[in-house]
C-alpha positions as CSV (number, residue, x, y, z in Angstrom):
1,X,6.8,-21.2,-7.0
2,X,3.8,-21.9,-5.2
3,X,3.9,-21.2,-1.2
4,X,3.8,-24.5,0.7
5,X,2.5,-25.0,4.3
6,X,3.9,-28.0,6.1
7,X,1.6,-28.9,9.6
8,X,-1.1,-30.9,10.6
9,X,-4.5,-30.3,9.4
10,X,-6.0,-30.1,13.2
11,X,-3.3,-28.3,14.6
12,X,-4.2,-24.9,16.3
13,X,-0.7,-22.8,14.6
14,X,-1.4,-24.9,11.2
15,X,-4.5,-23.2,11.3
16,X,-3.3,-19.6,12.3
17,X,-1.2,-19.3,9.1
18,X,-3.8,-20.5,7.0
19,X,-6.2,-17.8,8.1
20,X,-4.1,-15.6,7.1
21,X,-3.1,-17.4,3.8
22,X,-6.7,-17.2,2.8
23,X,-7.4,-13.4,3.7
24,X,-4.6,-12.7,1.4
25,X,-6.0,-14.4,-0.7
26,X,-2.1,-16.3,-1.4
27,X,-2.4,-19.5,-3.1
28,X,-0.5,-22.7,-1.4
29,X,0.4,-26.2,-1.6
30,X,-0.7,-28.0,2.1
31,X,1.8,-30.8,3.1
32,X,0.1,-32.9,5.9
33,X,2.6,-34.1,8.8
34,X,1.4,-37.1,9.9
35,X,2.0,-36.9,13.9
36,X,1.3,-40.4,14.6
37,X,4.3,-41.6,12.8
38,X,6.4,-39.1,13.9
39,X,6.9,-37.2,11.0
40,X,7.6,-34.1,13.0
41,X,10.6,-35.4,14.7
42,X,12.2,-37.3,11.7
43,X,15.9,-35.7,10.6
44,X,14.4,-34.3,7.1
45,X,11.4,-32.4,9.2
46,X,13.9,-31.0,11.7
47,X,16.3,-29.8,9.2
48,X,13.6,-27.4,8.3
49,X,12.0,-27.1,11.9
50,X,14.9,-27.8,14.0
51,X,12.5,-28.2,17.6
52,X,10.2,-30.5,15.4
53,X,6.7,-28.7,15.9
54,X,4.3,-28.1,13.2
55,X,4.0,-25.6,10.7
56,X,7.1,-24.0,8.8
57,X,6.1,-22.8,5.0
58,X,8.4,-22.8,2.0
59,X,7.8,-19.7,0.0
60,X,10.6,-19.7,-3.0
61,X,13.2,-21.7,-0.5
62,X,12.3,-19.1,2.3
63,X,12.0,-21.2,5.3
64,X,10.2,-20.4,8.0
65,X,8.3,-21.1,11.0
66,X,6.8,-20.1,14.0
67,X,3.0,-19.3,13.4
68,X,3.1,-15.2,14.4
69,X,6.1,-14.8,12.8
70,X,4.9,-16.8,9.2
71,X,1.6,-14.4,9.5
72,X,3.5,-11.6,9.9
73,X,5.5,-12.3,6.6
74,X,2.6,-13.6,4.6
75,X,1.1,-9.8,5.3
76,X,4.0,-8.0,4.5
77,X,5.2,-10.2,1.7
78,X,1.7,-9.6,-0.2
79,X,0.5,-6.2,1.0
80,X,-1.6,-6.0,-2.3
81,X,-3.5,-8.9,-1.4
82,X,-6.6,-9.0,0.5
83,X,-6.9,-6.1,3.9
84,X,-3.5,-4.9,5.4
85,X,-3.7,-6.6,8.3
86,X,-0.2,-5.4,9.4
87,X,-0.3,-1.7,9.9
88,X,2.3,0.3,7.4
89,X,1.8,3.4,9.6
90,X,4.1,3.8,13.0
91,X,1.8,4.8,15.0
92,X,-1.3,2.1,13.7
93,X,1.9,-0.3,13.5
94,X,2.9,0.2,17.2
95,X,-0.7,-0.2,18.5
96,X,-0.4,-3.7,16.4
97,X,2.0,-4.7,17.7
98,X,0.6,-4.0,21.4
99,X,-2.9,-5.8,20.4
100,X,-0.5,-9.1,19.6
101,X,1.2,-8.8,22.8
102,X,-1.9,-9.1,24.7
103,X,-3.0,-11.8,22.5
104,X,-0.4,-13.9,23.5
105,X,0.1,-12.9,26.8
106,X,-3.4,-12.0,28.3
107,X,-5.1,-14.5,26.2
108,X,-3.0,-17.5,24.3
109,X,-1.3,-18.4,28.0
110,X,-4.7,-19.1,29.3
111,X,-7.1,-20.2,26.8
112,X,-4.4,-22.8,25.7
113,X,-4.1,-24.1,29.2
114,X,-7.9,-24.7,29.4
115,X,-7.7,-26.5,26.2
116,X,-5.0,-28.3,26.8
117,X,-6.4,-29.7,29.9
118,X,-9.6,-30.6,28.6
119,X,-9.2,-31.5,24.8
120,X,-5.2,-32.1,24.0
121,X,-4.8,-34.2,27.6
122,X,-7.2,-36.3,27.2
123,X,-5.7,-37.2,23.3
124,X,-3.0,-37.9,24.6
125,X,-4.0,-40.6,27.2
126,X,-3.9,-38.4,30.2
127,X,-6.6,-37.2,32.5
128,X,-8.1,-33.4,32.8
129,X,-7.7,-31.9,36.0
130,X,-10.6,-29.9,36.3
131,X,-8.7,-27.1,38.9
132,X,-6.3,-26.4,36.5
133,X,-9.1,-25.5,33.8
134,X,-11.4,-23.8,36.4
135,X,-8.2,-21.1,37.2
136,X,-7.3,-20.9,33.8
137,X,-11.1,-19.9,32.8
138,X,-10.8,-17.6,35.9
139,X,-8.0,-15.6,35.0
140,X,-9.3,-15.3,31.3
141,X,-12.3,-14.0,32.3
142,X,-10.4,-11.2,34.5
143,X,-8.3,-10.6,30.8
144,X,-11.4,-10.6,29.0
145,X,-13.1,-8.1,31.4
146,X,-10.0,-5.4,29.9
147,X,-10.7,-6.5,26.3
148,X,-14.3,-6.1,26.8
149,X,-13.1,-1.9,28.0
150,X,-11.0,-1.8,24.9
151,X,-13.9,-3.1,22.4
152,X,-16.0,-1.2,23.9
153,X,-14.0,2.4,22.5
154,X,-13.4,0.2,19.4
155,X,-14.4,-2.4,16.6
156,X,-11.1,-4.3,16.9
157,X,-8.2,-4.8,19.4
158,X,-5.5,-2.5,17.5
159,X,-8.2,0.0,16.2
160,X,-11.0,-0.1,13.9
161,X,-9.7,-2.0,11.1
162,X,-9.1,-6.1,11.7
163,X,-5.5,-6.8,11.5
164,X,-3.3,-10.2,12.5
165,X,-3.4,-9.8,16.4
166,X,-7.4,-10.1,15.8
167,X,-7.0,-13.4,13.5
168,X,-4.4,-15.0,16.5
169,X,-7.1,-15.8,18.5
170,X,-9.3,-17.9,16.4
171,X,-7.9,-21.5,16.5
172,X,-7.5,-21.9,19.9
173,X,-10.4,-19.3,21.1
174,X,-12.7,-21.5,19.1
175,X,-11.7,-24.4,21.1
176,X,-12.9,-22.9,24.4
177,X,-16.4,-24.5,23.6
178,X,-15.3,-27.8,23.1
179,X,-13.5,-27.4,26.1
180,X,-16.3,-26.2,28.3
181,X,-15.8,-22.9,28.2
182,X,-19.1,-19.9,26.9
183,X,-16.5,-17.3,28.0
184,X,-16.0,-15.1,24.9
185,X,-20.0,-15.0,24.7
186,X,-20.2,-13.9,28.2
187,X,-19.2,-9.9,27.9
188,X,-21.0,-7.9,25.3
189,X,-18.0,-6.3,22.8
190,X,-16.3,-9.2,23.1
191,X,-18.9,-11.2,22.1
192,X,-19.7,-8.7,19.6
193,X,-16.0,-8.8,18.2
194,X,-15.8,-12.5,18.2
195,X,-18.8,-12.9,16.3
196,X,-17.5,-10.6,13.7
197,X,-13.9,-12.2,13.3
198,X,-15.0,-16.0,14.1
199,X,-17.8,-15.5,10.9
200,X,-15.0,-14.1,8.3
201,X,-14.7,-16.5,5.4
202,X,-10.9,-17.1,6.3
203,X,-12.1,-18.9,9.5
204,X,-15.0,-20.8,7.5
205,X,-12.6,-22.3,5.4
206,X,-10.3,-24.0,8.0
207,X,-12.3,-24.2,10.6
208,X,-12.9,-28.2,10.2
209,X,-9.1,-28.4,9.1
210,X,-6.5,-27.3,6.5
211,X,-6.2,-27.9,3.0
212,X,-4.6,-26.5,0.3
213,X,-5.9,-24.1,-2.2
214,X,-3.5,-24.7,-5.5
């Protein structure tokens, strides 16, 4: 049974799974939810996503959702497919595991405020307030000063082979531009690092949205 991946097209964790769909090279079906009717809160969506967000796959009646969590599967489901991505090893597993901590905590929290504020507000009929992006931007750059010291001793955040906590960043760190935001081009190795993982063919091919690939 083909793997099907049930989100939005545009939507930032739709995205994050399909990255990590297409480094494994793991065919799937895309099922669009269509937001503006409300297709995320109807009763047959939130059976299968009981808080009514966007994505959840179906992989052989698995289901499951949560972005992180579906990317962490994906890459232990099909560890013959495409890099590792999740470290086998305990000790490369452990410093995985610490590289997606920071992801979310030292950058997600942040960069998703400033893109919320400028990009997902306005969408929604409200209006940016620019204070609230400003000290988002300036506490990301403080975070990004530390990942600048740790891509400086290293090619990627858990060590020197690109696994998921790498690929977490992409969908909403490529939004910082649209938001206002040269940030991640500001500081040498992370600039380095995000040209590296922003240019990887996985990112190319949903960049501009998701579709399916069986």
């Amino acid at each position: 049974m083909i793997l099907k991946l049930y989100g939005s097209p545009i939507s930032t964790c739709t995205r994050r799974v399909a990255i990590v769909l297409h480094e494994k090279a793991v065919p799937f079906e895309f099922i669009e939810i269509n937001f503006s009717k409300g297709e995320h809160k109807s009763p047959a969506f939130c059976e299968k996503q009981p808080f009514g967000q966007v994505p959840y796959i179906d992989d052989d009646g698995l289901i499951l959702y949560e972005s992180r969590a579906i990317c962490r599967y994906i890459a232990a489901n099909y560890p013959e497919k495409g890099p590792a991505l999740l470290p086998a090893e305990k000790k490369a597993n452990a410093l995985f595991e610490q590289a997606a901590s920071v992801e979310l905590n030292n950058f997600n929290e942040f960069a998703h405020r400033a893109v919320f504020e400028m990009i997902v507000k306005p969408m929604l009929g409200g209006t940016p307030n620019k204070a609230v992006f400003d000290e988002s931007i300036a506490t990301l750059d403080k975070k990004l000063d530390v990942y600048d010291m740790i891509l400086g001793k290293q090619k990627y955040l858990a060590g020197d082979q690109i696994t998921l906590a790498d690929l977490f960043h992409l969908p909403v760190g490529s939004r910082l531009p649209v938001a206002g935001s040269s940030i991640l081009e500001t500081k040498p190795n992370v600039a380095r690092w995000w040209k590296d993982i922003s240019s990887r063919p996985s990112w190319q091919a949903v960049k501009d949205g998701v579709v399916g690939t069986a």
